[in-house]
N, C-alpha and C positions, 0 to 999 in steps of 0.2 A: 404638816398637812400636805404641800407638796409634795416632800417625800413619797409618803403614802399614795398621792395621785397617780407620781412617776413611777412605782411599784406597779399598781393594778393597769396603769397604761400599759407597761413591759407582759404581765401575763395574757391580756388582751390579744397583744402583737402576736407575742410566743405559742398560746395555744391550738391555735389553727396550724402551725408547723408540725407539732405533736401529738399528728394522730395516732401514729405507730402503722402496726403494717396493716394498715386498713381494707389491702386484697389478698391478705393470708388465704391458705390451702391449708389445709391439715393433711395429710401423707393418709391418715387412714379415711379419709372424705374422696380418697383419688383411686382410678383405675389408669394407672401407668401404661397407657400403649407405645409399644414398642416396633408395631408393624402394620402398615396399613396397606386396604386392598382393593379396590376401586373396580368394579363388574360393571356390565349393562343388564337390568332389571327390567324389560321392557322400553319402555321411555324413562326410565328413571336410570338412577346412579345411586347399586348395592356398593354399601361400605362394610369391609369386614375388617375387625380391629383385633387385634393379638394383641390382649391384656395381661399383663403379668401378676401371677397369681402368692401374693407376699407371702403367706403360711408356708408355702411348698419350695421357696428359694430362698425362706430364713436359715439360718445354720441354728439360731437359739429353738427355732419350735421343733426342729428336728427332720421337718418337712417327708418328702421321698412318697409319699402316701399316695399323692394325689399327681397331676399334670402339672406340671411349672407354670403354664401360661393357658388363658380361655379365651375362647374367640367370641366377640358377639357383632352379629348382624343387620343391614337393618337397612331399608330403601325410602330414597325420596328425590324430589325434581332436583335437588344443588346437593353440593359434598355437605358443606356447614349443617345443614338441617338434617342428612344422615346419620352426618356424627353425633348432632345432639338427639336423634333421636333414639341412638342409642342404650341413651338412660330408661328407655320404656322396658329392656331385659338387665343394662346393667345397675347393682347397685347402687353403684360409684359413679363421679361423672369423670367423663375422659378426658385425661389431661396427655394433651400433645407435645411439649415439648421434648418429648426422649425419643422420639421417633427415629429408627436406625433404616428401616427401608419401606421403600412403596414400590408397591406391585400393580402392575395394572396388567388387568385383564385380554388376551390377546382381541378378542373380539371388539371389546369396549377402547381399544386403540385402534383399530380397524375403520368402524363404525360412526364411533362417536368424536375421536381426536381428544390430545390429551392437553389442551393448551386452557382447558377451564379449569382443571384441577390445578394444573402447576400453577396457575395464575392466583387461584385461591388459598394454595399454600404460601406463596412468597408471600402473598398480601397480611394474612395474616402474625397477630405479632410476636404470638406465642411458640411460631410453631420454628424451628431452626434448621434452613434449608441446606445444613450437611450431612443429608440423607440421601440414603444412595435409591437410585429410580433403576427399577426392573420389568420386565414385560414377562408374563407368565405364556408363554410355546404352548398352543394344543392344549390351554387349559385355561381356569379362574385362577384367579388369585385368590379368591377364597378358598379354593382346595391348596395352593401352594402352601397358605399362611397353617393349613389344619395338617402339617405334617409335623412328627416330634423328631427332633434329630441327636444323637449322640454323641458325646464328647462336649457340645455349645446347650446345656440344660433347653433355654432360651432361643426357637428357630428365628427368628427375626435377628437375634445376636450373632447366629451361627450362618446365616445370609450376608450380612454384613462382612464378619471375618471371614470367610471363603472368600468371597467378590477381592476383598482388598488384595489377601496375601493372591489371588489366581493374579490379579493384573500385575501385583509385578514379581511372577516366577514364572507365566504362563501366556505367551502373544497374545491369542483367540478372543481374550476378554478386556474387558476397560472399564471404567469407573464414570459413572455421569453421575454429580448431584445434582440435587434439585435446584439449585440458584443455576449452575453450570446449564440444565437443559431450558429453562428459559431463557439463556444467552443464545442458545442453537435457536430455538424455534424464534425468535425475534429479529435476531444478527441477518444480514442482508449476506447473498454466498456461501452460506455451508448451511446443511440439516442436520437435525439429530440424527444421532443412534445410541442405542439403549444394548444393553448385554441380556439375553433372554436367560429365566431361569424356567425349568420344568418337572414335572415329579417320575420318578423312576420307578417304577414297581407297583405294585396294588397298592390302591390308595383305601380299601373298607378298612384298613385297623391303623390307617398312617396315621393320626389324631390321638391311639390309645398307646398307653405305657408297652402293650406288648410290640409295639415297632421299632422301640429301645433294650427288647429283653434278649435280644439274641446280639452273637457277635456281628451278622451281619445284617443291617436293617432290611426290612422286604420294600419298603418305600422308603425315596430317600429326593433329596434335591440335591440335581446339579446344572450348574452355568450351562449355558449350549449356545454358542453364535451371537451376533450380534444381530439388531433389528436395524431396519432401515423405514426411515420415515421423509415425509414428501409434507411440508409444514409440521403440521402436529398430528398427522394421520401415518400408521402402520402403512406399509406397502409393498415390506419382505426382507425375507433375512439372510446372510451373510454365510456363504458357506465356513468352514474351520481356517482355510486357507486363502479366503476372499478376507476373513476378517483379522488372519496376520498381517496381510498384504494393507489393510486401515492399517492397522495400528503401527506398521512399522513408518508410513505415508503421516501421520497423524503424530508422530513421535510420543507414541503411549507404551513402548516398549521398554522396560528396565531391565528384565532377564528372564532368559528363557531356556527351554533347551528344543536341539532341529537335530537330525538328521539327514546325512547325503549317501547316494549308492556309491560304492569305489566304483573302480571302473573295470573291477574284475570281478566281481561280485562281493555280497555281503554290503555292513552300513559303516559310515562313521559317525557321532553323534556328538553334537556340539552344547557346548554351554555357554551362551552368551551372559558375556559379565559384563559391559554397557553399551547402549548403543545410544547415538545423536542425529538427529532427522533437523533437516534446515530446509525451508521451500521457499521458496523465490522466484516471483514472474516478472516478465518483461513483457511490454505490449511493443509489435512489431508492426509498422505501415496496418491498421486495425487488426491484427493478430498474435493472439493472447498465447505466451510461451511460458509453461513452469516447469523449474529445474530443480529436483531434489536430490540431494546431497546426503547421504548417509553413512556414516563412520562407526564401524562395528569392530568391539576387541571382543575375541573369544577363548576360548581352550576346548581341548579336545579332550574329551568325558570317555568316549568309549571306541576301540577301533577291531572291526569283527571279520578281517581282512586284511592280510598280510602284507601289507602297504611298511615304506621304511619312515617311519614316523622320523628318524632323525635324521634324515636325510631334508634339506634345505628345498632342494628342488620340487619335492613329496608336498613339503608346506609350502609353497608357492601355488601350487598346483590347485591343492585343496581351497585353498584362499579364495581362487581363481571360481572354483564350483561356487562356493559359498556365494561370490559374488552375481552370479550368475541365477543361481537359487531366487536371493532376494528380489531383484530387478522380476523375474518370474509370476513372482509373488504379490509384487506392487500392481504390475499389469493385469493379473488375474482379476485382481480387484476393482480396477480401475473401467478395466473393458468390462468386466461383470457388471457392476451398476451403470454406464453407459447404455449397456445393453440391455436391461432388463426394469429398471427403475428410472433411469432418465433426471437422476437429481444429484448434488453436488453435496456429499457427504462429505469430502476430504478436505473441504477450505480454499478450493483453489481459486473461488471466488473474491476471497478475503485479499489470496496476495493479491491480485491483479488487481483491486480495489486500492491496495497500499502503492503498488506499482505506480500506475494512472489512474487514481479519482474520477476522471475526466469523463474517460473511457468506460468505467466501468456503472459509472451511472447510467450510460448512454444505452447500456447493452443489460442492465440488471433485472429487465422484466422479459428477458429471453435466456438470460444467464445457462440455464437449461440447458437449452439448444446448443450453446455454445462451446457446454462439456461433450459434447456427444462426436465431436472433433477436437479435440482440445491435443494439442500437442506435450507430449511430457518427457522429457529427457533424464535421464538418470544416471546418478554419478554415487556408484558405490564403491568405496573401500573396506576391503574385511581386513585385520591383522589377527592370525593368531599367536598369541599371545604366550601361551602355557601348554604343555602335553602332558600333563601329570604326571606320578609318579614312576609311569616305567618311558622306557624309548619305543623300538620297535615293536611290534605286536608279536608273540611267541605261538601263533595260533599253528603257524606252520611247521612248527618241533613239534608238534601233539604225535605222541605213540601210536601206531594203530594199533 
């Protein structure tokens, strides 16, 4: 008889462990979004969702018939209650965890500020904050998210991969996720910036299969610039060369390729294979100094002017440009938001905070002001590296 007791005491204990997956999903119960797009609706906040569309990107049904991915839309006072309200068009209800980018709306980051949505995504526990955040240039995000693109079935995929491989083959652009830009908008001494995406072409058929039926699409999306924000508010964006001069300041650069004029005419054209940014401030009798240090190895990609490439002296020289280039480049940027934004994108407040603590508490609700004279010294070394495969350039043996 004990026995028996100590049996049915054991299933008592046991059964309550043993629910099984008691918050199962069934895969065919789910609208997978893979791209989210956040508008201003009035006073409200339009959510458009890029669902993917399973019949059309199975390889067993044979798909191709239809659109890869649907978009449904839908407005209300909070993100949450848009999303769910989604389910009044869609099916399916939407399941967030695959989310590969969020787009926000230029106007609706202007306007509204984006620190409610990012706040509501980290919060939530479903949703996985290594999503990349884009700002939609001179348009909605609901029009960026309704564009079909070729080669990435899947735009929200093909957003994703563009962004990654641009930032490290291409300076102009950089990568924020979404855990990352709520470190910006919270961190005391640096803002965010975001990489703006925008649509190219007519956008009445960018939505329909026939914007993938030609070799070259009539609408298509590409990166352009970065944005620049003052808290969690848009407040202007970053020329091509305002935003190498970040990223190389910001040590977001992996490789790229530049260009220099000779100095008798024509280009040279460089390919940087790595470069390392180091910053470092010192507070001086109350006056804040940051010193950046950058070490760049290159090769020489292309030479369109009759320079003696193998000549020592020739690559000295170029070094010397290159150097010169960069430093250019940093300042562009640097006096550019000084001058026209008034806010500390590049961190410099961070070091001078690591510098003196002290100091920088004292001065962090003018922090501002402070960049707007901020001293920055610059210590660049270029090495080239490699000249490829030939030596001197043969442009000057050309027959006439």
């Amino acid at each position: 008889m004990n026995k028996w007791f100590q049996l049915i005491l054991s299933f008592v204990v046991l059964l309550p462990l043993l629910t099984g997956c008691w918050d199962r999903q069934e895969l065919n119960e789910l609208g997978i979004m893979l791209g989210l797009g956040v508008d201003k609706d009035g006073d409200m906040i339009k959510v458009s969702a890029q669902v993917v569309v399973p019949n059309e990107v199975s390889s067993k049904s044979g798909g191709g018939k239809g659109t890869p991915v649907t978009q449904y839309q839908a407005s209300a006072p909070t993100l949450f209650e848009a999303i769910q309200k989604l389910t009044e068009s869609s099916p399916r209800r939407i399941f967030m965890a695959h989310i590969r980018v969020m787009v926000i709306g230029e106007e609706y980051a202007r306007k509204v500020g984006i620190y409610d949505i990012t706040e509501a995504l980290m919060r939530e526990p479903t949703v996985r904050p290594d999503y990349y955040v884009m700002v939609a240039r001179n348009t909605t995000a609901s029009k960026v998210l309704d564009v079909l693109t070729p080669l990435e079935n899947i735009p929200a995929e093909k957003m994703f991969n563009s962004l990654d491989v641009s930032t490290k083959t291409w300076s102009p652009t950089t990568t924020v996720t979404g855990d990352q830009l709520m470190e910006y908008i919270l961190a005391p001494g640096i803002q965010p910036v975001i990489t703006g995406v925008e649509v190219v072409g007519p956008s009445e058929k960018s939505g329909s299969q026939a914007n993938i039926a030609t070799i070259k699409s009539p609408a298509s999306l590409n990166s352009t610039g970065l944005s620049v924000f003052k808290g969690d508010k848009l407040v202007g964006w970053l020329t091509e060369d305002e935003s190498k001069g970040y990223n190389y300041i910001r040590n977001n650069v992996v490789s790229t390729i530049s260009h220099l004029p000779c100095r008798k005419g024509g280009n040279v054209t460089f390919k940087t294979l790595r470069t390392t940014t180091k910053r470092k401030a010192k507070v001086v009798a109350d006056h804040p100094l940051i010193n950046i240090k950058i070490k760049n190895v290159t090769s020489i990609g292309a030479v369109e002017c009759g320079i003696k490439i193998g000549s020592m002296e020739v690559l000295k020289e170029l070094e010397r440009d290159s150097e010169e280039r960069l430093v250019e480049l940093m300042q562009k940027s640097i006096k550019s938001v000084q001058r026209k934004f008034h806010v500390d994108i590049f961190g410099f407040g961070q070091e001078v905070y690591h510098a003196d603590p002290k100091f920088f508490k004292k001065v962090e609700k003018d922090w501002d002001s402070y960049l707007e004279n901020l001293d920055v010294h610059y210590d660049v070394n270029v090495q080239i590296k490699r000249v490829g495969t030939l030596d001197d350039s043969f442009k000057d043996q050309i027959r006439e």
